[in-house]
N, C-alpha and C positions, 0 to 999 in steps of 0.2 A: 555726294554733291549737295551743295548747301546754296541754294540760290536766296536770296534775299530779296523785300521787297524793294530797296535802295536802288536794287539790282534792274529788276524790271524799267523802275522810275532814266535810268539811266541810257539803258537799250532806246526805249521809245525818246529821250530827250537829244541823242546824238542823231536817231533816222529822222527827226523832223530838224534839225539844223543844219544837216546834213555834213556836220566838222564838231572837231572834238571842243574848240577855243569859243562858239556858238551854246553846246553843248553847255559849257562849265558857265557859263554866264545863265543861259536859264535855270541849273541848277544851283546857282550860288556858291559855287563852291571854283577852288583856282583849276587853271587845266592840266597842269602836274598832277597831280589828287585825282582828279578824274583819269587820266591816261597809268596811273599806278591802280585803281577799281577795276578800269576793263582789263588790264592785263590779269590780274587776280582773279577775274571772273574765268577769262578764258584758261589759265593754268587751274582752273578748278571744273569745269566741264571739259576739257581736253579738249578742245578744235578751236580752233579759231572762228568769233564772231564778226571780223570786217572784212570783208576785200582792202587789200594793202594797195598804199599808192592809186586810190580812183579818188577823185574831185567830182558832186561833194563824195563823201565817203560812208558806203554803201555797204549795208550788210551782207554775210552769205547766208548761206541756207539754213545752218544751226544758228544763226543771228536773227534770218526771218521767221523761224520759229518760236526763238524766245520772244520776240515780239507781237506775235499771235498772240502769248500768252500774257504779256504784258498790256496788248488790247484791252482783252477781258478783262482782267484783273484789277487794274487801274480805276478804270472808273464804279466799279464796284467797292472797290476801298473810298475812291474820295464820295462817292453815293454816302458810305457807312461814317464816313468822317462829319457829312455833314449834321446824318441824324444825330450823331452824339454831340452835335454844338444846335442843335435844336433842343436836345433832351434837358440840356445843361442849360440852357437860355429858358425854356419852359416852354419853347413855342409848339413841342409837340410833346406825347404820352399816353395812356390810357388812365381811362376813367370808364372803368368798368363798375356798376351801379348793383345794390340791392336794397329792397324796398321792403320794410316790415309795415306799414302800412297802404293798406290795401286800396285804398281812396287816393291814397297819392298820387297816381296816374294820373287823376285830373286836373293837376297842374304843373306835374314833370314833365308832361309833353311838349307842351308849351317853351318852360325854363332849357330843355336841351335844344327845344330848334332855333333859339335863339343863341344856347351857347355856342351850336353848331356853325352859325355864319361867323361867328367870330373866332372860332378856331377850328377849322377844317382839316388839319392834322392832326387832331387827338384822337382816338380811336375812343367810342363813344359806344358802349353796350351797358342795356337793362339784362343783369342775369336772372333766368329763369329758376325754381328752384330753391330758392336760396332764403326764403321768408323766414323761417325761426332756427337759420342754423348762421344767420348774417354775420352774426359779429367774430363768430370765430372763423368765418370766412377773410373777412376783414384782417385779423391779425394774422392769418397764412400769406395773405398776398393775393387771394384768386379774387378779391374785390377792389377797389380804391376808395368805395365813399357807401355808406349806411344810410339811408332815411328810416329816423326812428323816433319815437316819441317817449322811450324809457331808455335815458341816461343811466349808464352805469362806469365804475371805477375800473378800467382797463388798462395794464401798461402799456404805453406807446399810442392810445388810441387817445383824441379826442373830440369831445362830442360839442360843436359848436351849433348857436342857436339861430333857428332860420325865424320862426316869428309862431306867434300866439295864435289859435284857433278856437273857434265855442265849437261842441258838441250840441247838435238842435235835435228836438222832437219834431219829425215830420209826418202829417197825418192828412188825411181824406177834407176838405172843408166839410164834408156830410158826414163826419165823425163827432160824436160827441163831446170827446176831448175837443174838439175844435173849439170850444166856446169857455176853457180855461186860459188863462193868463199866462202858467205854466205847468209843465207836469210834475211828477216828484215820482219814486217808486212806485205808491202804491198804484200810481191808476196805470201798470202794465201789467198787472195779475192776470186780467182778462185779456188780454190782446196778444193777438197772432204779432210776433214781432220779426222784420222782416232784416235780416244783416248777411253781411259777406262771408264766404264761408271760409272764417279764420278762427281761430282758438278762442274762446270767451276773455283769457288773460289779454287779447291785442286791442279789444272791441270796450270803445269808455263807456257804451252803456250801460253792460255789466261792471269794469272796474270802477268807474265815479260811482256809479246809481245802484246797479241793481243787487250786485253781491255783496258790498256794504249792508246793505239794507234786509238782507238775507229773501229777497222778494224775487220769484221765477215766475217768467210770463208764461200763457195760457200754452205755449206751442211757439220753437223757436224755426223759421224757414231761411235757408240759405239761398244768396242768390249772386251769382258773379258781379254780373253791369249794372253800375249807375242806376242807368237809361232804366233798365226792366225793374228796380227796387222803385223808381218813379211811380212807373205806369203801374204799378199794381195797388202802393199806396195810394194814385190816384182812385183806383178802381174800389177803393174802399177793402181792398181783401185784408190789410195788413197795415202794422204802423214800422218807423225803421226812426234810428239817430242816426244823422249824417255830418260830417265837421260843416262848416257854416260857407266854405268855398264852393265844396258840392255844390248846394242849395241855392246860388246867388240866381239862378235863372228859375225857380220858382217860386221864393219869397211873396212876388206878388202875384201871381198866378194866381183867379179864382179856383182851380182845381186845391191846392192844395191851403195848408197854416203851416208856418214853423213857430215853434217853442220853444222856452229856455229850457232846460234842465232844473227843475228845483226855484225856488224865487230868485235865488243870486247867479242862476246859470254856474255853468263849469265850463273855465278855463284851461285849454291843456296846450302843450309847446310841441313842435316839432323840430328834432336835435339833425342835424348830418355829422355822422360819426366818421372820423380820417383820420390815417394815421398822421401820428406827429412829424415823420417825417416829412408829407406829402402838403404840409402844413402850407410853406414858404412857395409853393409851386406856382406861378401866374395863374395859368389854367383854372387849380383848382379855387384860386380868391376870388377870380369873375365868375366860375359855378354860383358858388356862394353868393355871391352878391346877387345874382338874376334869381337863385332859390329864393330871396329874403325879397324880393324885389315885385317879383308877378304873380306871388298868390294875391299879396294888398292890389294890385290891380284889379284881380279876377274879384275879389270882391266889392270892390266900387263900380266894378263894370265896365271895365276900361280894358 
């Protein structure tokens, strides 16, 4: 037996018409065509699916069971019809996330709960995990989009740019350093320096400053949150570099100074890496655009 979904569509479109000539008009099709289907049908499951001769005209009980099953089955297909003319229009999709920079939280948050009112069907996950193994996440599929600050030569991948960031020295105001202009390597010899606990290659105080420079501070201390790299630098225990977004809510704070990096400061870009395919997707251009959009907020204070 080979029932078809044609089949199903057909059961359920002659019991709600209750005639076959009803029937062929809701399904487009002439009533010839249709009365040559259910005959087919039924010489293909052996019984008969109408009661003969009732007005309107009424199934039997192998007809009201293929109809049970056309219940079901029905609106589960046209459900699945629809996602795939959303998927294809872009209105929905995943955008599953991994973040090689560790600070980025601080304004990813933001950028999703905004993306979030604006597309409420896209499946929206930060992966856990996934810091320095991203990008070849990225090219399997188990990712959608990269925040990363080292561009690289990937096939199929693109790394498009969200916007420019300084690297600041931030210290105790009852620090020493407080009363330069800026720092440069050498005056982190002596200092407890306080960073995320990520690889020295992800951290620009080491790749701009300090391993250039072949200069290692007195004692490096790790520390997960923002918030407690704060309160500690405030406390004078430690100095730390933070991108310049971090810091917008201490800049003028008597507790604390921020500093350039070296007298011309350092410049660095933050990229979101996607693939090329995923390029063209609605979804993913208004990401983008809100990425590029509310960091420059967050640092005007807005």
């Amino acid at each position: 037996m080979h029932i078809e979904f044609r089949h199903l569509r057909t059961i359920r479109a002659i019991h709600q018409a209750g005639g076959l000539a009803r029937a062929a008009d809701l399904l487009n099709i002439t009533q010839s065509a249709l009365s040559h289907q259910v005959k087919g049908l039924e010489d293909q499951v052996g019984v008969e699916l109408f009661v003969r001769r009732s007005k309107p005209l009424k199934l039997s009980a192998a007809g009201q069971r293929l109809l049970a099953l056309a219940e079901r089955i029905i609106p589960e297909m046209e459900a699945l019809e629809e996602d795939f003319r959303n998927l294809k229009t872009g209105k929905t999709g995943r955008l599953h996330i991994a973040v090689e920079c560790h600070a980025c939280f601080e304004w990813l948050f933001p950028v999703l709960e905004e993306f979030r009112k604006a597309w409420p069907e896209v499946d929206v996950d930060i992966r856990p995990g996934l810091a320095f193994g991203a990008l070849p996440a990225l090219e399997r599929e188990e990712v959608d989009l990269v925040v990363s600050s080292d561009p690289e030569t990937i096939r199929g991948v693109e790394f498009r740019p969200l916007f420019d960031y300084e690297p600041v020295f931030v210290a105790s105001a009852q620090h020493p350093l407080a009363e330069k202009k800026f720092v440069v390597a050498e005056d982190f010899r002596d200092e407890l320096l306080i960073t995320y606990p990520v690889d020295r290659s992800r951290l620009d105080v080491f790749t701009e400053l300090l391993t250039p420079a072949k200069v290692e501070p007195r004692a490096v201390r790790q520390v997960e949150l923002t918030a407690v790299i704060l309160l500690l630098v405030a406390s004078n225990r430690g100095v730390a570099v933070l991108p310049d977004w971090v810091v917008r809510e201490v800049r003028y704070h008597s507790d604390y100074v921020t500093r350039p990096l070296t007298e011309d400061g350092v410049t660095k870009r933050l990229y979101a890496a996607i693939r090329s395919d995923d390029a063209a997707k609605p979804f993913m251009a208004h990401l983008l655009k809100l990425a590029r959009k509310i960091p420059v907020q967050l640092q005007r204070g807005g």
